[in-house]
C-alpha positions as a Python dict, from the first residue, in 0.01 Angstrom:
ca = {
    (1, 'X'): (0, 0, 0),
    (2, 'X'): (359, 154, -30),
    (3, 'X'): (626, -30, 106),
    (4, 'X'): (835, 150, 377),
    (5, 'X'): (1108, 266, 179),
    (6, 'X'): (928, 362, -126),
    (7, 'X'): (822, 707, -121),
    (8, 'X'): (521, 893, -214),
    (9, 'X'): (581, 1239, -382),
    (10, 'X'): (334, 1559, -351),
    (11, 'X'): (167, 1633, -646),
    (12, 'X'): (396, 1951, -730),
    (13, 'X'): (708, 1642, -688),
    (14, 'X'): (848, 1353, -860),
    (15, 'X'): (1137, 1134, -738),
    (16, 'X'): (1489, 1224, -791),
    (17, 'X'): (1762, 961, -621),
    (18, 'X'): (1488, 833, -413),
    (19, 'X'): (1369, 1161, -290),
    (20, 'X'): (1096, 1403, -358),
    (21, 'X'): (1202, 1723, -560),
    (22, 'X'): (965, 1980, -657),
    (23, 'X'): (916, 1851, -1051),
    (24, 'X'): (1047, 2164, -1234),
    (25, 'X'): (1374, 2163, -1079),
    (26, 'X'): (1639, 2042, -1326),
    (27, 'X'): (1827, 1694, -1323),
    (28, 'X'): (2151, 1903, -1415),
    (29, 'X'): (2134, 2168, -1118),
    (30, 'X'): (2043, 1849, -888),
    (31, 'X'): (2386, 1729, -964),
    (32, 'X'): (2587, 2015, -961),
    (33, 'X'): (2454, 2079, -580),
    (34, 'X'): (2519, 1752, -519),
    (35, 'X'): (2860, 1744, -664),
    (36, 'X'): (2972, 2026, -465),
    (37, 'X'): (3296, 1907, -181),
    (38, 'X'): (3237, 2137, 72),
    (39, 'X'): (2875, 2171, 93),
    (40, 'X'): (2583, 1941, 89),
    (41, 'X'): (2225, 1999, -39),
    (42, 'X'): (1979, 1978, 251),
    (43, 'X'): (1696, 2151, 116),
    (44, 'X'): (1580, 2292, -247),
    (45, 'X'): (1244, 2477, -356),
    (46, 'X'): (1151, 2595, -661),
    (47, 'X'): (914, 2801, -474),
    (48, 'X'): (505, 2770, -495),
    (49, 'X'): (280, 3062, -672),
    (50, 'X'): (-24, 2868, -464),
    (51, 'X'): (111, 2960, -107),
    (52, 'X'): (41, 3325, -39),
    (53, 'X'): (368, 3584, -50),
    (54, 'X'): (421, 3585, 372),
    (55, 'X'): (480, 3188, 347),
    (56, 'X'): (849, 3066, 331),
    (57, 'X'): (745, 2825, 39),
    (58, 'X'): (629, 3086, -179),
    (59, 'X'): (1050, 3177, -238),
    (60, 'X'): (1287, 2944, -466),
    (61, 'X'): (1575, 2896, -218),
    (62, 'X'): (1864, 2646, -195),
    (63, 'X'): (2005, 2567, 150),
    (64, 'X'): (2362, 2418, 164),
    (65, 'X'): (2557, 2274, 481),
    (66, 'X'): (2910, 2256, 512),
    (67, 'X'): (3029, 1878, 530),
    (68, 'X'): (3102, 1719, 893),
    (69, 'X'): (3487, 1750, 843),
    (70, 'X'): (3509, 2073, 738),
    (71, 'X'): (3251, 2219, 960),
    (72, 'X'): (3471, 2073, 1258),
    (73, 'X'): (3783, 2250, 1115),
    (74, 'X'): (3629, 2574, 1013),
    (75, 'X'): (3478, 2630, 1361),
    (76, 'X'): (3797, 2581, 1553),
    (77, 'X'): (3905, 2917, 1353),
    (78, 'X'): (3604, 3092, 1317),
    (79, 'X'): (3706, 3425, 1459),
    (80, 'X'): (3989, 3422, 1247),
    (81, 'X'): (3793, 3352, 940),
    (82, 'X'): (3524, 3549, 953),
    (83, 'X'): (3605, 3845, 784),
    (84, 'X'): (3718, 3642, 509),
    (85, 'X'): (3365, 3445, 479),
    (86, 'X'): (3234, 3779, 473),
    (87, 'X'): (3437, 3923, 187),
    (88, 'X'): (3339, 3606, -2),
    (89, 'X'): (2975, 3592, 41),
    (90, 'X'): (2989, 3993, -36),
    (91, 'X'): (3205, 3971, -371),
    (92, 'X'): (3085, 3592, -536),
    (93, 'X'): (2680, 3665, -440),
    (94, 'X'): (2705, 4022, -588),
    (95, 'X'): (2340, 4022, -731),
    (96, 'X'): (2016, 4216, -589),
    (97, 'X'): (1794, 3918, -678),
    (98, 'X'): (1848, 3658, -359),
    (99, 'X'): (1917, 3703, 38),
    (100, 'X'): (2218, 3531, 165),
    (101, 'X'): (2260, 3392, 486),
    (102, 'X'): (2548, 3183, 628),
    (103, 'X'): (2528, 3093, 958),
    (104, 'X'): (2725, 2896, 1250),
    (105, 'X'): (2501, 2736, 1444),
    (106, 'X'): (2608, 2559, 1794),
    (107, 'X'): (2323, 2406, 1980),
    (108, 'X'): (2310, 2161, 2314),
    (109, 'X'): (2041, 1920, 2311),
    (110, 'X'): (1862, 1709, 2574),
    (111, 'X'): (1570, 1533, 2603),
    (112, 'X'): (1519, 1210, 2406),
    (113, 'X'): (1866, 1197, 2350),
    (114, 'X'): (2140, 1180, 2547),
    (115, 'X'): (2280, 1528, 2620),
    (116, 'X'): (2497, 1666, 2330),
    (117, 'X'): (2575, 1941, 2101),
    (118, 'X'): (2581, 1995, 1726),
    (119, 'X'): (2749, 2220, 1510),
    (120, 'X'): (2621, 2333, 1168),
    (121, 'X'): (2733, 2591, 902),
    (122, 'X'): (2446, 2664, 631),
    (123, 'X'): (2429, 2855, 375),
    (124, 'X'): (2103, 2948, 259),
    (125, 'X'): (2044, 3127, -80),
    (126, 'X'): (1634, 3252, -109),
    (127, 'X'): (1459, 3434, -349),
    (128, 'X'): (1366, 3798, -266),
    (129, 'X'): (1039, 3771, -491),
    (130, 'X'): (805, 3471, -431),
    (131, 'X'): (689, 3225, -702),
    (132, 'X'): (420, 3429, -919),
    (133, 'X'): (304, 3139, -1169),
    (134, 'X'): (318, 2737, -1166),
    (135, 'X'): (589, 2724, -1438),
    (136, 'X'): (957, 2748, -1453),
    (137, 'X'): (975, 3074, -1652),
    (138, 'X'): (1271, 3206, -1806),
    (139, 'X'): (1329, 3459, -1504),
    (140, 'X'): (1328, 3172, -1257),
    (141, 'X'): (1559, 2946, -1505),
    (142, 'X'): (1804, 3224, -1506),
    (143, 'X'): (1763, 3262, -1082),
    (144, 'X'): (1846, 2902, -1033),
    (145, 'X'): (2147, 2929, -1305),
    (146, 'X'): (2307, 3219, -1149),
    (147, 'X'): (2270, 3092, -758),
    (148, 'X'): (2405, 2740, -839),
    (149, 'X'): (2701, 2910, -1049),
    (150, 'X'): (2787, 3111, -741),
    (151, 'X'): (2693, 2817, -514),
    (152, 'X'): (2982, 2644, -695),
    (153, 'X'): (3213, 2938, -673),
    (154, 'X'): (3172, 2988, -302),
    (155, 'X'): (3228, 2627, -273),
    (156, 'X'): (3536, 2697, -451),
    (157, 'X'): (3657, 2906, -206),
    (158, 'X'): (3570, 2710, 125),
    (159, 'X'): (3806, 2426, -75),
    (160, 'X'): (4043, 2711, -76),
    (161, 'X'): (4040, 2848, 273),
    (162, 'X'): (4014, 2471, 425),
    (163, 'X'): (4372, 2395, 268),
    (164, 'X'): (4536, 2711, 296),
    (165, 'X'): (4405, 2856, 652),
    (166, 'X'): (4256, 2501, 885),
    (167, 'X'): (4510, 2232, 952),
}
């Protein structure tokens, strides 16, 4: 019997930090996500050759949220900024090998909760070719390299445009 906070991984997992992780992706690229100061790692997939090409979990993609704080000052000037995010996402994810999409998300919610709204900003980084075999190949190594190095850099930049343009 597992106790209730000790999890049980997938076969295609293994535990990382007390979570699942799909088992080929690197301790190294873990922590650089996790490192980042502007975003947060909410979701990661290497991407699964056994789910067929229409499936979402066939793609390696890396989805990202911008932290509480800095979600609550980067919506108050999101008009303003938006041109800039643009430019960004257009110039540091300059390869044809992944969609990008950053979104700003504003929902109201009621039902078992007490009425409310949420804001979240996500980035979300997917492969445009799905997972062809079970092992990390050199092609996907190099994918995951390249979007975490840019992950970082775009990072970079909300640091950037938090102090310089939100007070």
């Amino acid at each position: 019997m597992t106790s209730r906070n000790q999890r049980t991984c997938k076969n295609y997992e293994r535990l990382w930090n007390g979570r699942c992780v799909d088992k080929n992706l690197h301790d190294a690229w873990l922590e650089e996500l996790n490192g980042l100061k502007m975003l947060e790692l909410i979701s990661i997939c290497e991407g699964h050759s056994e789910i067929p090409a229409n499936k979402p979990r066939a793609y390696a993609h890396i989805s990202l949220r911008v932290n509480t704080e800095a979600t609550r000052r980067l919506t108050l000037q999101w008009s303003h900024l938006k041109q800039e995010i643009m430019q960004a996402v257009d110039s540091i994810f300059s390869t044809e090998k992944f969609r990008i999409k950053f979104t700003y998300n504003v929902s109201i919610r009621k039902g078992f909760l007490p009425l409310r709204s949420s804001t979240r900003v996500v980035l979300r980084i997917q492969s445009k070719e799905p997972r062809l075999i079970n092992e990390l190949n050199f092609e996907a190594f190099k994918w995951f390299e390249k979007v975490i190095s840019q992950a970082k850099n775009f990072d970079l930049f909300l640091q950037t445009l938090d102090s310089k343009n939100i007070s």
